[in-house]
C-alpha positions as CSV (number, residue, x, y, z in Angstrom):
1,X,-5.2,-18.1,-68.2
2,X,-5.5,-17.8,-64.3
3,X,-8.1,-14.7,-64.7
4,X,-9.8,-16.7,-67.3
5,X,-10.5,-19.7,-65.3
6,X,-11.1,-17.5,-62.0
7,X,-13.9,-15.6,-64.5
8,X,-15.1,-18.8,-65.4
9,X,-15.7,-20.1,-62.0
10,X,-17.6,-16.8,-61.3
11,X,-14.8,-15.6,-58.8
12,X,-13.2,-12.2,-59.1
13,X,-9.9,-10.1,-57.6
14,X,-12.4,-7.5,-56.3
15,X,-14.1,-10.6,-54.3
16,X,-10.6,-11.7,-53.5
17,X,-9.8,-8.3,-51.9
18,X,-13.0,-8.2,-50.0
19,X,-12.3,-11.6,-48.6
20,X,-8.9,-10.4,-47.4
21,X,-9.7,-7.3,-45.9
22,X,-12.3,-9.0,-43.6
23,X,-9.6,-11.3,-42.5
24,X,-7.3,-8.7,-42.1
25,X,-10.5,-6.5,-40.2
26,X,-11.0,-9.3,-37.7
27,X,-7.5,-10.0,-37.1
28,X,-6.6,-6.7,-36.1
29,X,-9.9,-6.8,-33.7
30,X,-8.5,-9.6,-32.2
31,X,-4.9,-8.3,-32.0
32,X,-6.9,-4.5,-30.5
33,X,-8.9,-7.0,-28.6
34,X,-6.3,-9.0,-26.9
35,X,-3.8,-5.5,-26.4
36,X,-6.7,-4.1,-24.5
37,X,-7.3,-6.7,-22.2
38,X,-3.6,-7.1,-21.4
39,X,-3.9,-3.7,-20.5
40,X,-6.2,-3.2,-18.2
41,X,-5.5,-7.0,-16.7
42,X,-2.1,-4.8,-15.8
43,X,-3.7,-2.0,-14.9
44,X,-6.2,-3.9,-12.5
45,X,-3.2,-5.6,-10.6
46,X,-1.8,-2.7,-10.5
47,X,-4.2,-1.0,-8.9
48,X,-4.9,-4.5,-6.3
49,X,-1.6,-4.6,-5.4
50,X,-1.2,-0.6,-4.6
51,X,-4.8,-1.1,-2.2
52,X,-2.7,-4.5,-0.5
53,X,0.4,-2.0,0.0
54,X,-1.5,0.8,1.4
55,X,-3.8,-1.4,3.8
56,X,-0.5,-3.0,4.6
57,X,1.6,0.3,5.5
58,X,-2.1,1.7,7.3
59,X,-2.0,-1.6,9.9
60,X,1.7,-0.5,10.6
61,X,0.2,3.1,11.2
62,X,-2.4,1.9,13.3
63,X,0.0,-0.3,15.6
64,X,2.2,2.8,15.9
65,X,-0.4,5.2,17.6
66,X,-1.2,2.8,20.2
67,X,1.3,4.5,22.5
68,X,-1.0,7.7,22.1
69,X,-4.6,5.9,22.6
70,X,-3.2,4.0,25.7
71,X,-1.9,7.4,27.2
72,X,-5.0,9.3,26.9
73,X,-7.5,5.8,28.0
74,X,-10.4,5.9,30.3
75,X,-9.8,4.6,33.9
76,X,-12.3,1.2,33.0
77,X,-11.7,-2.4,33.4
78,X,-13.7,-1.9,29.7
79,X,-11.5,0.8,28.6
80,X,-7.9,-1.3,29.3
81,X,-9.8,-4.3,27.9
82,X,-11.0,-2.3,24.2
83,X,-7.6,-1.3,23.8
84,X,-5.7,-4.7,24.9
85,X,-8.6,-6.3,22.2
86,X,-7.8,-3.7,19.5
87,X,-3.6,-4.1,20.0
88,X,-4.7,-8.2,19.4
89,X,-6.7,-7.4,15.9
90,X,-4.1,-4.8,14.8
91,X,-1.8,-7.7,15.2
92,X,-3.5,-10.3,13.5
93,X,-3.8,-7.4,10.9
94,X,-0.2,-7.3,10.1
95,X,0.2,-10.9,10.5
96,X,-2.2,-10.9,7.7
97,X,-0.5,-8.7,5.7
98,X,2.3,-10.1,5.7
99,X,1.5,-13.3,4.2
100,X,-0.7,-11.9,1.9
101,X,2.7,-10.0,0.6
102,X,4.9,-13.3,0.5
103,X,2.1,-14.5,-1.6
104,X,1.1,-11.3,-4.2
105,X,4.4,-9.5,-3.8
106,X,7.3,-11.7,-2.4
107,X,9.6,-8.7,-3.7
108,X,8.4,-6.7,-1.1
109,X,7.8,-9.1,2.2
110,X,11.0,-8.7,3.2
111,X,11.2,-5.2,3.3
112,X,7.5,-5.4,5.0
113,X,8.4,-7.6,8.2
114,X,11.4,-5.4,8.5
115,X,8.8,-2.5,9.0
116,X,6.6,-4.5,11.3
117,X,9.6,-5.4,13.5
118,X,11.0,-2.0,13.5
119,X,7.3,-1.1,14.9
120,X,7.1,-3.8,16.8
121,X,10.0,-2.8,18.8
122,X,10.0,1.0,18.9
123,X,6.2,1.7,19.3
124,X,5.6,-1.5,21.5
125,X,8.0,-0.5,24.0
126,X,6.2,2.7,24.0
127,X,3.1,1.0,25.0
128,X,4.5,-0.5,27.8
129,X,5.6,2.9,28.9
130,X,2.3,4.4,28.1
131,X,0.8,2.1,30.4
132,X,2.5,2.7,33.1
133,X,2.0,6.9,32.6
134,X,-0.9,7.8,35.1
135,X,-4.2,8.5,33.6
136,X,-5.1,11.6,32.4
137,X,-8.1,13.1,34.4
138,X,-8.2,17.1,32.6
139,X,-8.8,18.3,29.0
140,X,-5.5,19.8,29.2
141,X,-3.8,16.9,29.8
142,X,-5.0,15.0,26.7
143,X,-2.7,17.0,24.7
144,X,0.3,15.3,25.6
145,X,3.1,17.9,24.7
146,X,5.6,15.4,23.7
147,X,5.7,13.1,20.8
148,X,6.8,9.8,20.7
149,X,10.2,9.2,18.5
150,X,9.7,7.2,15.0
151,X,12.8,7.1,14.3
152,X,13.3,3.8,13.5
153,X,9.8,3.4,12.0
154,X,10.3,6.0,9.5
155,X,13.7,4.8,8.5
156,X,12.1,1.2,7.8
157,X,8.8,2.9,6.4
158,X,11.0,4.6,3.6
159,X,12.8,1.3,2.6
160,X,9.3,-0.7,2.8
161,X,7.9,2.4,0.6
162,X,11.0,2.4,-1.9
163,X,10.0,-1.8,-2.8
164,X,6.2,-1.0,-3.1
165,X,7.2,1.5,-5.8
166,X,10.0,-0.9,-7.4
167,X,7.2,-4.0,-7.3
168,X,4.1,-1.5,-9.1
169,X,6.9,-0.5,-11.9
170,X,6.4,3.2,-11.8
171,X,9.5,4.4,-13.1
172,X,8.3,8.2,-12.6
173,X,7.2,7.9,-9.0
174,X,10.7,5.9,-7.9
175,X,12.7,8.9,-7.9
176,X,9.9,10.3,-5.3
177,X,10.7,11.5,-2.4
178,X,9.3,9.1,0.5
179,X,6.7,11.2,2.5
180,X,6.5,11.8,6.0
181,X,3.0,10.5,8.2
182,X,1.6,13.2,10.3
183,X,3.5,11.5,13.5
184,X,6.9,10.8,11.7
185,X,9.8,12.6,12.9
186,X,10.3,15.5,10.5
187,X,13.7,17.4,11.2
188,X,12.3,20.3,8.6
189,X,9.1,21.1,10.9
190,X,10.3,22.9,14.1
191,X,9.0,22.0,17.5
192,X,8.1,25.6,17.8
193,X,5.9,25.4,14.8
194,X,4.2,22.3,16.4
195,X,6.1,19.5,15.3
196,X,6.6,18.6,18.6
197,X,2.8,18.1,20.1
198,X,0.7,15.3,19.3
């Protein structure tokens, strides 16, 4: 009686199927649509966030080889004044960073300002040293045959590291090992094989 009436009013199953595939068609667009978009929406603040962590960590790295630049400066009024001025920006630079964490990655802040003040403390008392250090007058002399410990740095740096991986949810890359910067202290390079010059 249904399929009579339905063939009466000139409508059919096979029109009934069509109609529900295309609804079925454009809801799984939507539903590919919307997956996509999540997607890459992750993978874009992914990919933010890891630039803010490394700009972050490079502002740290900057304010640590200050002890170097200010041993090897110029004997100017201009030269002590470019490097008091870039000490200044570098920290505005991690002053800026570290809000910018509180707000995109509170997770990690903590573990940030711990690294600041480690190189706060460490590498800023070895600018006040540096500045006392005569200036260097030879070619020679500008490779300085000591390198200044990190010690504390590093140790903070690997913690800091550790929460950047934790906050970007790469379970592969949390069991990796933390890598040492080209000044870190690294007990596995000898002093003989140049580990120890800078």
């Amino acid at each position: 009686m249904v399929d009579a009436q339905a063939a009466q009013s000139g409508w059919t199953a096979a029109q009934t199927a069509v109609v529900i595939v295309a609804v079925i068609a454009i809801l799984g667009g939507v539903v590919s649509a919307s997956v996509t978009y999540a997607l890459n929406q992750r993978a874009t603040r992914r990919e933010r966030q890891a630039k803010a962590f490394a700009e972050a960590l490079n502002a740290v790295e900057d304010y640590a080889e200050m002890p170097y630049r200010i041993r090897r400066r110029r004997d100017t009024p201009e030269a002590r004044y470019d490097l008091t001025d870039e000490v200044s920006k570098i920290q505005s630079r991690l002053a800026y960073h570290q809000a910018l964490l509180q707000i995109e990655a509170p997770e990690v802040a903590a573990s940030y300002a711990a690294l600041v003040r480690a190189t706060k403390i460490q590498a800023g008392g070895q600018m006040r040293q540096a500045w006392q250090q005569p200036v260097l007058t030879t070619d020679a002399g500008m490779n300085l045959q000591v390198r200044y410990p990190r010690d504390q740095i590093d140790a903070a740096r690997g913690t800091c590291i550790s929460s950047m991986r934790d906050a970007l949810r790469r379970r592969r890359a949390r069991h990796a090992p933390t890598l040492p910067t080209a000044n870190s202290d690294q007990p596995q390079i000898s002093r003989a094989a140049g580990g120890g010059e800078h």
